[in-house]
N, C-alpha and C positions, 0 to 999 in steps of 0.2 A: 504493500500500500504506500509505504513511506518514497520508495521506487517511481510511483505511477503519479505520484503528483509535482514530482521533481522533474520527469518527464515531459511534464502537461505544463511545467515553466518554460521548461527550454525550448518545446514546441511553439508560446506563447511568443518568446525572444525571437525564435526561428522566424514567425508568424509575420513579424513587424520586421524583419531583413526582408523577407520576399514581399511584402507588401512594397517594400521600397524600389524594390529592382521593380518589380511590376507596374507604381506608377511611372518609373523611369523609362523602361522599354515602351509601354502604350504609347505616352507623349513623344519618344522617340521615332517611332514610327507612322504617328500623324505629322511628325515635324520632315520625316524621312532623312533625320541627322541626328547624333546623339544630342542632345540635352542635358541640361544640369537644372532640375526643381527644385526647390526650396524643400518640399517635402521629402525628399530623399534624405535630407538630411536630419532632419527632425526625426522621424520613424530610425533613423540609423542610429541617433544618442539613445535614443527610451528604447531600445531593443537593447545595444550595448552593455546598458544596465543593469537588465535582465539577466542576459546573457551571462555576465559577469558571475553573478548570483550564483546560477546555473552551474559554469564550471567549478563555482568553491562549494556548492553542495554534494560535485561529484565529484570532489579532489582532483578533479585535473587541472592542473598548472598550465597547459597546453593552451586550454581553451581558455583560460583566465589572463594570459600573457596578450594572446592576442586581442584581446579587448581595449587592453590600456591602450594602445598608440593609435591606434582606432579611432576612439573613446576621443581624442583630444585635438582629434584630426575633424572631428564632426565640431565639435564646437567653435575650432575655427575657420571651417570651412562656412556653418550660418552664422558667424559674426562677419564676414567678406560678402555674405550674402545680405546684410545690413539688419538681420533677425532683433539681432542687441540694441541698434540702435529706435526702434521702432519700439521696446520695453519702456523707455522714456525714465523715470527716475529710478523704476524699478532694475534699470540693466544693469548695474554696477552689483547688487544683492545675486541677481540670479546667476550671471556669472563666476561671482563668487562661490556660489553655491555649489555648482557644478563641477568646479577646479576641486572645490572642496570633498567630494567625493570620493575621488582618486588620489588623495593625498592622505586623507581618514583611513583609508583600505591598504596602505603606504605602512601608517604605522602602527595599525593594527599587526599587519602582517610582523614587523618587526620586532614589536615589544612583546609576539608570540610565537617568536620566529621557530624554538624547540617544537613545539606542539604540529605550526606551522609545518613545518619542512618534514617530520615523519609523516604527515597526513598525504602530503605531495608529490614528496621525495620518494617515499618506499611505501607507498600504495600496491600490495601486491595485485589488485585488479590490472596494474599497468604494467607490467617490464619495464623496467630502465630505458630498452634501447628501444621500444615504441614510445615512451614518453619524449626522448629526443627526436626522434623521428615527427610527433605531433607539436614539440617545440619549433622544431625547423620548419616542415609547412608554414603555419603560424606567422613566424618571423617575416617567409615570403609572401604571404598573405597579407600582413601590417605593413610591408612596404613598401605595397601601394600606396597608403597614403600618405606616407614620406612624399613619395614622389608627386602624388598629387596635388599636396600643400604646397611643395617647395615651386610644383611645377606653376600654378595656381598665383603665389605671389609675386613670384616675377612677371606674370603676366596682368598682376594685378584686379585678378578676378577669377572666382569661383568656378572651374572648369573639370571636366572630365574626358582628359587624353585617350591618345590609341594607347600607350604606354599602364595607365594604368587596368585598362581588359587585360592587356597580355599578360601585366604580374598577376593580375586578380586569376585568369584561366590555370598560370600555372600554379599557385597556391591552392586554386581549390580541387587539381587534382591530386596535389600531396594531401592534402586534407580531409577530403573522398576516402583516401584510400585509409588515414587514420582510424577515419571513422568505421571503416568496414573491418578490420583489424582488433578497432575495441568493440567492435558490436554495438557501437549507439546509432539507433535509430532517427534520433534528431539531428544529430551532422550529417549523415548522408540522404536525409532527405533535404536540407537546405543545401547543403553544396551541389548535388546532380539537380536542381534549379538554377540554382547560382551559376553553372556554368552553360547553362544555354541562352540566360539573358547575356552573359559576359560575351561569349562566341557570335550571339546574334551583333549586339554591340558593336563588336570590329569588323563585321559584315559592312554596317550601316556606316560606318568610318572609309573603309576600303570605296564605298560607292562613292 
């Protein structure tokens, strides 16, 4: 039981990733070029969150790692989108707020780091070398949006390159294959989504 609603989060987290590819892709394909909606990103922080949740309920590190750069990529990608500035007195609070999250989970983590790291570290649910293995994905996964922000501000506005499908494509077939590996249900059903909006994506780029 404990299992099946832990599931029904992650599903939930999952729920609001594809809901975000999905307004992305529609709009993309009435515009017949990718797009960048505000909404992508909003749905991609309150899922993030979730998410987050999700992988410290099931002690993976994997899926919790890749959240964080994610997580901080979204919030400044709708502050570019002018999201903050539009809160009006309230934006200074909310963003804080939000910073504040990921830095609470910071040092939580730290000032339990003992507890922490057996829960993580030596989860026998996971192997070692599939935990690095879900690390690495991950990592090539989050840096996407490295390269989206970095690519983003020198251009001076909120964008979504060819570049970042192709890391997104390869990340989420290392990812895929974590998932089938650990036998979670809810990564492989969001990433074999995930990777047909991604592929459709550079279709509509190539044209």
């Amino acid at each position: 039981m404990d299992n099946l609603w832990i599931y029904a989060l992650g599903l939930v987290a999952q729920g609001l990733f594809s809901a975000r590819m999905l307004v992305q892709w529609i709009r993309s394909e009435k515009a017949h070029t990718v797009v960048n909606p505000t909404l992508f990103w909003v749905l991609s922080l309150a899922a993030s969150l979730i998410f987050f949740l999700y992988g410290w309920l099931r002690g993976d590190f994997a899926l919790m790692l890749g959240q964080v750069i994610g997580y901080l990529a979204y919030v400044w990608n709708l502050g570019a989108k002018g999201i903050w500035q539009k809160l009006g007195r309230w934006r200074i609070p909310v963003v804080v707020l939000l910073l504040a999250v990921p830095a609470a989970a910071a040092v939580g983590i730290v000032r339990n780091w003992d507890s922490v790291s057996q829960t993580l570290f030596h989860n026998d649910a996971i192997p070692l070398w599939l935990l690095w293995f879900g690390i690495v994905g991950q990592v090539i996964f989050s840096i996407r949006f490295i390269y989206q922000t970095v690519y983003s501000a020198r251009r001076g506005e909120s964008t979504l390159p060819a570049g970042f499908w192709i890391i997104s494509t390869i990340g989420a077939v290392l990812i895929l294959s974590y998932g089938i590996l650990r036998h979670d249900p809810v990564v492989i059903l969001a990433q074999s989504f995930g990777l047909i909006t991604y592929i459709r994506n550079l279709m509509l780029l190539r044209k």
